[in-house]
C-alpha positions in Angstrom: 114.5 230.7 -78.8 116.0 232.3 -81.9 112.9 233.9 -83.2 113.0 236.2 -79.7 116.7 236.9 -80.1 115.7 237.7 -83.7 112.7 240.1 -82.6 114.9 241.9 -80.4 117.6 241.9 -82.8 115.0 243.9 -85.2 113.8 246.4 -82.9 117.3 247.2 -81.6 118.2 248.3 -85.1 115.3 250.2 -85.5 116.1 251.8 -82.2 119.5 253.0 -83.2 119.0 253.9 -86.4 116.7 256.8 -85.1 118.9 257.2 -82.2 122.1 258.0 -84.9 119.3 259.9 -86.6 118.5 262.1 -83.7 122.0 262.9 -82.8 123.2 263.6 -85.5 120.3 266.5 -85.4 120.8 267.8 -82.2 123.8 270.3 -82.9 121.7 272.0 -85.8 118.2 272.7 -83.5 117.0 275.4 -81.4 118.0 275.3 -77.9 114.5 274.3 -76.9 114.0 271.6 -79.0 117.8 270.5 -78.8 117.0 269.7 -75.0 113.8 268.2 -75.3 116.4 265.9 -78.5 118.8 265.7 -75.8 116.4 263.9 -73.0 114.6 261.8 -76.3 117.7 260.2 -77.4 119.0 259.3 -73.6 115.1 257.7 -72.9 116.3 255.7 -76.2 119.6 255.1 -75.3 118.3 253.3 -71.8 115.8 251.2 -74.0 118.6 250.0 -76.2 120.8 248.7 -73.2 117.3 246.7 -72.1 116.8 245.6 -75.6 120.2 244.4 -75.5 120.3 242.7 -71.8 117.4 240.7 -73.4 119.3 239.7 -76.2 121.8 238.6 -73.7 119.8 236.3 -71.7 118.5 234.5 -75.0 121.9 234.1 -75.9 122.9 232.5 -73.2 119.7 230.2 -73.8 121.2 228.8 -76.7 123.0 225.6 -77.1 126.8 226.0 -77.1 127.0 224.6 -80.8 124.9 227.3 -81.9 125.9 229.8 -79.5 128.7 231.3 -81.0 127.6 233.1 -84.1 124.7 235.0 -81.7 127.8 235.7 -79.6 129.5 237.5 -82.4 126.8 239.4 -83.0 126.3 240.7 -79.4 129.4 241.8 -79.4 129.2 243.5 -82.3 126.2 245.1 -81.2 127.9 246.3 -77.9 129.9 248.1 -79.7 127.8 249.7 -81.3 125.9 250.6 -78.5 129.2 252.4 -77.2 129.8 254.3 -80.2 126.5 255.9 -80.3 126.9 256.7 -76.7 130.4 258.3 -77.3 128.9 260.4 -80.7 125.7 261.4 -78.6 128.5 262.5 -75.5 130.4 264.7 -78.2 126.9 265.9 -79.5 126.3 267.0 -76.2 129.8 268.7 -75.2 129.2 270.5 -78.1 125.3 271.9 -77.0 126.6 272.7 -74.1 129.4 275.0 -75.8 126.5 277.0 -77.7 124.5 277.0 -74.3 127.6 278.7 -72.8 128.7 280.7 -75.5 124.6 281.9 -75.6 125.3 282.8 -72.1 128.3 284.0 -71.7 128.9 286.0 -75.1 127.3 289.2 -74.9 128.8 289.7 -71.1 132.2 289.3 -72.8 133.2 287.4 -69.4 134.9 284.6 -71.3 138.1 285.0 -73.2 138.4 283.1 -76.1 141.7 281.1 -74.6 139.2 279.6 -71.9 137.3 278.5 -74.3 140.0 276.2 -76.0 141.1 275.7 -72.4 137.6 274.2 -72.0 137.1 272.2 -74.7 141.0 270.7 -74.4 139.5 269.7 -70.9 136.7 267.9 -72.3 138.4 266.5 -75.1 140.4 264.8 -72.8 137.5 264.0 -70.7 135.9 262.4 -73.7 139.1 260.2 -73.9 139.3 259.2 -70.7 136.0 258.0 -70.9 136.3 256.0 -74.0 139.1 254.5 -72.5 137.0 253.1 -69.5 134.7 252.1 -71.6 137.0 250.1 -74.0 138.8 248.7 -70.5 134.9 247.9 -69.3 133.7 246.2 -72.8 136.6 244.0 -72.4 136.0 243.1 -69.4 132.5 241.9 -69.8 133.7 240.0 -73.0 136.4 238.3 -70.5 133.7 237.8 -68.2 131.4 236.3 -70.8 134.1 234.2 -72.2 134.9 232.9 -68.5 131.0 232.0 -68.2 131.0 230.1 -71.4 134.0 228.5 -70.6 132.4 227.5 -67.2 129.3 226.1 -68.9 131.5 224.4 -71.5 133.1 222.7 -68.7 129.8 221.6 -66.5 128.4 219.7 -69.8 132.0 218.1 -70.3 131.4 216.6 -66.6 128.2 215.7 -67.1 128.9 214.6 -70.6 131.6 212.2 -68.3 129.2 211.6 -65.6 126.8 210.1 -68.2 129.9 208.0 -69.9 130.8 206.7 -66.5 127.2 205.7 -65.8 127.3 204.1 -69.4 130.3 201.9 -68.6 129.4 200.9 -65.3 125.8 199.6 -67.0 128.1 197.9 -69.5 130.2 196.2 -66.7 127.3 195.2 -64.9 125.8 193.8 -68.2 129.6 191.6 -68.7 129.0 189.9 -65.2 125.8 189.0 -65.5 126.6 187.6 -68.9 129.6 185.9 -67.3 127.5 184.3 -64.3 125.0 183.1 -67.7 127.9 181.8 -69.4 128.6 180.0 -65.8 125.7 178.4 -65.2 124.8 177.1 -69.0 128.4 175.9 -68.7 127.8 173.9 -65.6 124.4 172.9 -67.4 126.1 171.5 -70.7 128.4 169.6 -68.1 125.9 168.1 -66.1 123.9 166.9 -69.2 127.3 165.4 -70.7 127.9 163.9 -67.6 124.7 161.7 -67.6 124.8 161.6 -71.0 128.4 159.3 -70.8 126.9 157.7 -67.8 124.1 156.7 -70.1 125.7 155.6 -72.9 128.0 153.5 -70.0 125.0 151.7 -69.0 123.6 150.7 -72.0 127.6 149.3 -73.1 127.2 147.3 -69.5 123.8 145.9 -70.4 124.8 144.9 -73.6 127.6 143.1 -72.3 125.7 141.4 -70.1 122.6 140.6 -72.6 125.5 139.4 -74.6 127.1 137.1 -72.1 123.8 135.7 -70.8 122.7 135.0 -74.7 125.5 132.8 -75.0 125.4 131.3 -71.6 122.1 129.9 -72.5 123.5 128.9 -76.3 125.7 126.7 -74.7 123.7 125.7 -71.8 121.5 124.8 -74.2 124.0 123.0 -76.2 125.2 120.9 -73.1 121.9 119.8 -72.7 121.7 117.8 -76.1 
């Protein structure tokens, strides 16, 4: 389960490496090949958020004892999945400045106040959205943290379930030993009983064996 998590761990670096590559490019091209950049890097940016609901599901795959490191590092990853998506944002506010200034500039339609106007706008923008999507990151870490917490709490039940089971078993196990006990205790008594009743007997006969060897002693006697 860790060698997948692992495989996808690798390509996802490889993916954003050239991802941070390519944006970082994409204010320095020609307008024609800065849009075909543009469209490259958000085909890459869709294959890293697959890449990294993959990783998800294998980390939540794991056992919980060894869960939490591949945790840290999904969220770790996360953010850095949000960062290149805020740089390539800014990369692209600014393309689209040049596209506008390449249109607009020679018409001399544009003051330059609007254009700080413009960009103040979508500076703001920009913050907005990073905002959202700090407020939606921690979200889905409180949400992962609930589901953890949820799991955490089924194998604690069944953990108890199990225990219960175990003691039950245990109980069951003391009563039948009991009854044993029981009966071998009614056993040994039986057998001392006739034992007593035995030895009884064999005082009774002596006696008597005794008392008819002396009868016959002295009848004997008598006789002479």
């Amino acid at each position: 389960m860790s060698s997948d998590f692992e495989g996808y761990e690798q390509d996802f670096a490889v993916l954003t490496a050239d991802i941070t590559n390519k944006i970082a490019r994409v204010p320095r091209l020609p307008p024609d090949e800065k849009k075909q950049m543009v469209a490259n890097v958000e085909k890459q940016l869709e294959e890293a958020k697959e890449l990294l609901e993959q990783m998800d599901l294998e980390v939540r795959e794991i056992p919980l004892q060894s869960r939490g490191m591949y945790s840290n590092r999904m969220r770790s990853y996360k953010q850095e999945m949000g960062k290149l998506e805020t740089d390539f944002k800014r990369s692209r506010i600014a393309y689209s400045d040049e596209v506008r200034n390449e249109l607009l500039g020679d018409d001399g339609n544009s003051s330059e106040s609007q254009l700080i106007k413009l960009r103040e706008e979508r500076a703001h923008l920009l913050d907005n959205t990073e905002r959202l999507e700090r407020s939606s990151r921690r979200l889905e870490a409180g949400y992962q943290i609930a589901v953890e917490t949820e799991q955490i709490g089924q194998e604690m039940l069944e953990n108890l379930s199990h225990d219960r089971e175990k003691i039950q078993r245990a109980r069951e196990r003391l009563r039948e030993t009991d009854a044993n006990l029981g009966r071998s205790s009614r056993v040994l008594t039986g057998m001392l009983r006739r034992i007593i009743q035995n030895r009884i007997l064999v005082v009774i006969l002596a006696v008597i064996l005794v008392i008819t060897i002396l009868m016959a002693i002295t009848f004997s006697i008598r006789r002479h």
